[in-house]
DRENDOSE-605029 format. One line per 3 residues: number of its first residue (from 0); their letters; for each residue x, y, z of C-alpha. Coordinates in nm, 3 decimals, padded with zeros to 5 digits. Example, Ala and Ser with C-alpha at 12.3 -4.5 7.8 and 13.67 -1.06 7.14 Angstrom:
! residues 2
0	AS	01.230,-00.450,00.780; 01.367,-00.106,00.714
//
This chain:
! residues 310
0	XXX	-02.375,01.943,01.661; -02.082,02.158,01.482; -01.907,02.036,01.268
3	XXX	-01.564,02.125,01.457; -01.788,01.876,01.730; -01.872,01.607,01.463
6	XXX	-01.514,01.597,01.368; -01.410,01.586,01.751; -01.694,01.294,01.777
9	XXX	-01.464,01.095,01.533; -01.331,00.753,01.699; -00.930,00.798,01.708
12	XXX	-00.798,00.470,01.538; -00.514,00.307,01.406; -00.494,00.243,01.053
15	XXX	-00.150,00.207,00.980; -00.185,-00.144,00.825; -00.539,-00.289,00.720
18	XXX	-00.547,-00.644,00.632; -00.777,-00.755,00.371; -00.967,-01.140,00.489
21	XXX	-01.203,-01.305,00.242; -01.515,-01.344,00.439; -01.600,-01.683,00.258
24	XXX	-01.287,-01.839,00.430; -01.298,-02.004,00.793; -00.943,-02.054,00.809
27	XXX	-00.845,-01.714,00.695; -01.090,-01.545,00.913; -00.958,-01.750,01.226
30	XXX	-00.627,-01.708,01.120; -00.634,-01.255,01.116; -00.792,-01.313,01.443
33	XXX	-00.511,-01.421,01.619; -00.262,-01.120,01.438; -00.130,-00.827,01.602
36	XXX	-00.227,-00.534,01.387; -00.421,-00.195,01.394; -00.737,-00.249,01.149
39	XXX	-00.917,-00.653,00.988; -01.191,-00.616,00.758; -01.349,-00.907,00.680
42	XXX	-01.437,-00.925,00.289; -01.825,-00.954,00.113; -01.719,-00.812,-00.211
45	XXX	-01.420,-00.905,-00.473; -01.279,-01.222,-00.269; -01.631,-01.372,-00.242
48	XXX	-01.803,-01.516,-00.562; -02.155,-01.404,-00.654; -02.292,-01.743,-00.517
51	XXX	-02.112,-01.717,-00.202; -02.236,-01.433,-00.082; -02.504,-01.497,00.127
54	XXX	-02.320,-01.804,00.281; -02.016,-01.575,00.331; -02.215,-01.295,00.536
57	XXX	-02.364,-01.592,00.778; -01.966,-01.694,00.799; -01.828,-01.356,00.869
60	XXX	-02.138,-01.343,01.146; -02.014,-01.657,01.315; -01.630,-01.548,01.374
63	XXX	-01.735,-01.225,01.458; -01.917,-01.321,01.727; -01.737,-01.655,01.816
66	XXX	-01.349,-01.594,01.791; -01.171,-01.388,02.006; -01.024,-01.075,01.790
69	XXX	-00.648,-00.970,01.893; -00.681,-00.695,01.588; -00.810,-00.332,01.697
72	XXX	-01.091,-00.254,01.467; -01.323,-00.485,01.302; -01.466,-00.389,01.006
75	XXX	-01.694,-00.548,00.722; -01.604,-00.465,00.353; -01.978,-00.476,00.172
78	XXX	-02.039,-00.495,-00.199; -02.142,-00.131,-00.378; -02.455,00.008,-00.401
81	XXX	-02.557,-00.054,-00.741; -02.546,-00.444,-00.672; -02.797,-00.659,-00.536
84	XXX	-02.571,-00.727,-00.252; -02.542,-00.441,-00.035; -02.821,-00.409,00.149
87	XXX	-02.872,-00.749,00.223; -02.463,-00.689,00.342; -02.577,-00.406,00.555
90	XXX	-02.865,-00.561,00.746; -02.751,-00.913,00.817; -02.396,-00.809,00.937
93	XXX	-02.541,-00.551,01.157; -02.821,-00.735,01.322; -02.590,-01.052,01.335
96	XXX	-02.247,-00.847,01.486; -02.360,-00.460,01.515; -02.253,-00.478,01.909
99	XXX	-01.884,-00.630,01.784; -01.816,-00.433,01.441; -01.640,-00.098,01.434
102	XXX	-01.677,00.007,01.079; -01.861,-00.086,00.764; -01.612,-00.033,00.425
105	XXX	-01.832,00.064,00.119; -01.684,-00.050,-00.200; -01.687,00.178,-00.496
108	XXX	-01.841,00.481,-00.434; -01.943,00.743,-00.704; -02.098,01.004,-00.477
111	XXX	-02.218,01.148,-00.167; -02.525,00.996,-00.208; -02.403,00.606,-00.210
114	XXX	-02.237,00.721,00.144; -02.513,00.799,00.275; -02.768,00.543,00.168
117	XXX	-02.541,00.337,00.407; -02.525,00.605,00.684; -02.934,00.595,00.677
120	XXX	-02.979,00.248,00.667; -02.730,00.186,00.972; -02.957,00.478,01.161
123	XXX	-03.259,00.268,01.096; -03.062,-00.056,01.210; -02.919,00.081,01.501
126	XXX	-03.256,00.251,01.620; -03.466,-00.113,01.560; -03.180,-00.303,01.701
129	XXX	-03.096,-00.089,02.000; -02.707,-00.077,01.963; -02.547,00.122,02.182
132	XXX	-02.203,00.097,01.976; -02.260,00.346,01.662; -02.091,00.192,01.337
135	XXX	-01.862,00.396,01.144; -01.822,00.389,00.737; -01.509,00.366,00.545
138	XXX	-01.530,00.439,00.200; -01.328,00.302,-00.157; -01.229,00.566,-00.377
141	XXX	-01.196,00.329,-00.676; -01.352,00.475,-00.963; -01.309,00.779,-01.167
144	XXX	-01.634,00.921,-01.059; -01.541,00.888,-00.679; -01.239,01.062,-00.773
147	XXX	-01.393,01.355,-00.894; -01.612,01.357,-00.653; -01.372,01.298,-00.327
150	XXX	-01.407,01.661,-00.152; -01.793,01.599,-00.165; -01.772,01.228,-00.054
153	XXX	-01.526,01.364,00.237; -01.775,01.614,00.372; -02.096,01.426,00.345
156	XXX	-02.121,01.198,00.705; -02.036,01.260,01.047; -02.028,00.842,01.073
159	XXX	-01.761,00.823,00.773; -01.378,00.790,00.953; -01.137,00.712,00.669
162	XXX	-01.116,00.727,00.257; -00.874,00.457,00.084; -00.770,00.480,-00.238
165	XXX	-00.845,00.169,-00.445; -00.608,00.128,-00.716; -00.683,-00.177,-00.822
168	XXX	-01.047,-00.076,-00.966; -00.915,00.251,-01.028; -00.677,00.137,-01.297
171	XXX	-00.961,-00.023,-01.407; -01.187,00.290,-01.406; -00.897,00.508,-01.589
174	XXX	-00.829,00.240,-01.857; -00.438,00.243,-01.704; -00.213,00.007,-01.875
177	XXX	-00.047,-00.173,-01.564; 00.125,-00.517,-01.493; -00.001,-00.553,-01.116
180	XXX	-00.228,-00.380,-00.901; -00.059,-00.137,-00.725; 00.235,-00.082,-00.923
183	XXX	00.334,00.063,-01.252; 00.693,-00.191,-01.332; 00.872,00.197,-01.315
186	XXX	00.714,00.259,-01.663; 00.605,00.605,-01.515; 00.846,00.778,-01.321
189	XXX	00.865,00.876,-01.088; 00.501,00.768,-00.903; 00.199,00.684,-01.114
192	XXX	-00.009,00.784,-00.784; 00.080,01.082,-00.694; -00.211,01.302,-00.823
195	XXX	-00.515,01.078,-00.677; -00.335,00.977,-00.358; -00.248,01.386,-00.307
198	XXX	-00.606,01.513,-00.408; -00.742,01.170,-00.178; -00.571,01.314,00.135
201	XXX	-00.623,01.727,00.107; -01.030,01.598,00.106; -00.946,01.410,00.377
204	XXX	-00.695,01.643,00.574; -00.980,01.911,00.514; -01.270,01.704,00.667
207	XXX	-01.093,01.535,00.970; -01.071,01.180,00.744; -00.814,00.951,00.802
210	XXX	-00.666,00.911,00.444; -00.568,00.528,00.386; -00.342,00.396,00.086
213	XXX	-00.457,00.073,-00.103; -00.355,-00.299,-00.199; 00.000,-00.386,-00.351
216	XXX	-00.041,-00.715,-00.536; 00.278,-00.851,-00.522; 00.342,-00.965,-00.161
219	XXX	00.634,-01.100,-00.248; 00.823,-00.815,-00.353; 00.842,-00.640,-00.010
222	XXX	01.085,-00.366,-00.117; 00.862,-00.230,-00.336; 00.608,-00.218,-00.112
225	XXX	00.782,-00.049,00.147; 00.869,00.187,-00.098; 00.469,00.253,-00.180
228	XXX	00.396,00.313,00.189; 00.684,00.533,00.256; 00.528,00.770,-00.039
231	XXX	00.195,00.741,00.109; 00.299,00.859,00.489; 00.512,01.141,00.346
234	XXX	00.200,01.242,00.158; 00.027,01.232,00.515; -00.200,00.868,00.489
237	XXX	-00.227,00.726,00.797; -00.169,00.369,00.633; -00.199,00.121,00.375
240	XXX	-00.352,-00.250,00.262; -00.216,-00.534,00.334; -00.327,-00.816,00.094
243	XXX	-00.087,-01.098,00.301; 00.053,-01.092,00.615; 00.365,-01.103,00.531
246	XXX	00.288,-00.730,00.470; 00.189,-00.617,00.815; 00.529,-00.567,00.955
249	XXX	00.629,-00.308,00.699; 00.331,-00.085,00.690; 00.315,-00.090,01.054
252	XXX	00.663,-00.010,01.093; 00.628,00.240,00.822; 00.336,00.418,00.917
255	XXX	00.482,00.474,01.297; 00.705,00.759,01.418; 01.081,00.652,01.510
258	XXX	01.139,00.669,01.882; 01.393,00.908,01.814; 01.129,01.123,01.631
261	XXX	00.897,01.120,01.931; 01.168,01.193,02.162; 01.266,01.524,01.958
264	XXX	00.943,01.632,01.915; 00.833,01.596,02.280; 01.171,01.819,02.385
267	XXX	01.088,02.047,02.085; 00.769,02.135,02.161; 00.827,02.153,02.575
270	XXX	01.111,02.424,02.476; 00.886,02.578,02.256; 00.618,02.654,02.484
273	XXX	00.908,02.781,02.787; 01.002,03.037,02.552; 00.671,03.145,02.429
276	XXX	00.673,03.228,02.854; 00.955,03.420,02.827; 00.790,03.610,02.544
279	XXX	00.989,03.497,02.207; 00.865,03.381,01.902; 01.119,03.145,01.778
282	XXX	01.393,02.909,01.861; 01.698,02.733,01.817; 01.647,02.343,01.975
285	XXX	01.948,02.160,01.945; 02.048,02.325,01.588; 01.648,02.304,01.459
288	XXX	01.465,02.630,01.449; 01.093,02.589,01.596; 00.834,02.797,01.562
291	XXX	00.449,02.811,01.570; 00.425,02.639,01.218; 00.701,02.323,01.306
294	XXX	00.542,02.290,01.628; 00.228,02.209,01.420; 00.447,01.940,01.218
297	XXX	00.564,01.811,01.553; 00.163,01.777,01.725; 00.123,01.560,01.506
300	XXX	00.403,01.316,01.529; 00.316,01.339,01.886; -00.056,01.264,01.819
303	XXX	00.036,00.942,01.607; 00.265,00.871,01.900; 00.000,00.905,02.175
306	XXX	-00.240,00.714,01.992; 00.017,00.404,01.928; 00.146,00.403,02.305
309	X	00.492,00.504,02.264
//
């Protein structure tokens, strides 16, 4: 296979808003079920404790298989791969749920190489257990390492679908000095994230990725979140984390075209291609000059727009 063909093999999903549900949590779980939003993944690693891990996967098993999911893409977020957890992660959600699960999320990688000890060990599971669905990895850039490492991480698997940038770890990683995850209390103008969420989405941009924007911690202060995702989708991520419900709304909403947009873009891009016919180059539409490059601008709107329903 190519890799124009690998990229082309890619899944086309939503990921405007991806809500984070501690696996370890019945009610939770049953809860996201029921929610009308692009992308769930059900949590293994920071909102489970060490000693709830293995009673967590079994959990995660049972409403995977048992409730009925109203959310698009199902997805398990597994522990990193320098913890006793993750393969034990990898092979019981897969042989309990591989038919239902879209994506496994792998926490904290470093390298190439953590990517694809989990792209082996899902060919091995999927080849013993006969699935016919093929599981696609999302991956946490959360530490400095993964950082500096992103364009090789990007390239490395024809099963991996989307990057997100953790912050939370990554502060972490960087030795930041911040008062919440996901913001900086404007003691950095004018964004603190501009340089990893940028280099984050060229790898990604480059390598057919969906780029995804992480957690804000304080769900209560929605302004301020809207404010994060707006700089992420100008920056060209498809989405962001949602760490409460309450958030899905506004990252869904932000992360979509306007009508209006579509609209324009749809009439730009028909007159576009009429006057290529009549043999010109470029275009006045309604006061907005179109050419070959804004008509590339505009697929894309359209894209996003085709792949939402609108």
């Amino acid at each position: 296979m190519t890799e124009t063909e690998k990229l082309r093999s890619r899944p086309k999903r939503l990921r405007r808003c991806q809500l984070s549900v501690p696996g370890s949590s019945e009610k939770m779980m049953t809860k996201a079920s029921a929610l009308e939003l692009d992308h769930v993944f059900l949590d293994l690693e920071d909102a489970v404790a060490p000693n709830a891990k293995s009673a967590a996967r079994g959990m995660i098993v049972e409403a995977l298989n048992n409730l009925t999911w109203t959310p698009k893409t199902l997805c398990v977020r597994i522990n990193d791969v320098e913890t006793q957890y993750c393969y034990e992660d990898i092979v019981e959600i897969v042989t309990g749920a591989g038919e239902i699960i879209d994506t496994i999320m792998l926490t904290k990688a470093k390298s190439a190489h953590d990517v694809m000890f989990v792209h082996l060990l899902l060919d091995q599971l999927e080849q013993k257990l006969g699935l016919k669905n093929r599981i696609g990895i999302e991956c946490l850039i959360e530490e400095v390492e993964g950082m500096m490492n992103v364009e090789e991480i990007a390239a490395c698997s024809d099963r991996l679908e989307c990057l997100v940038f953790g912050m939370g770890d990554y502060s972490a990683s960087q030795a930041m000095n911040l008062r919440s995850v996901g913001g900086d209390g404007g003691s950095y103008p004018p964004d603190l994230w501009h340089y990893p969420r940028y280099k984050l989405t060229i790898a990604c941009r480059a390598n057919g990725l969906d780029p995804v924007d992480g957690p804000y911690a304080n769900f209560r202060n929605e302004q301020a979140f809207r404010t994060e995702c707006e700089r992420g989708n100008v920056l060209g991520m498809v989405g962001k984390w949602a760490i409460h419900p309450s958030q899905i709304d506004i990252a869904q909403e932000v992360f979509s075209p306007s009508v209006k947009s579509v609209e324009d873009a749809r009439h730009q891009k028909q007159a576009y291609a009429e006057a290529l016919e009549a043999g010109l180059g470029a275009i006045n539409v309604d006061g907005v000059m179109v050419d070959a490059a804004s008509v590339r601008i505009l697929q894309n709107i359209i894209d996003k727009a085709d792949l939402i329903g609108m």
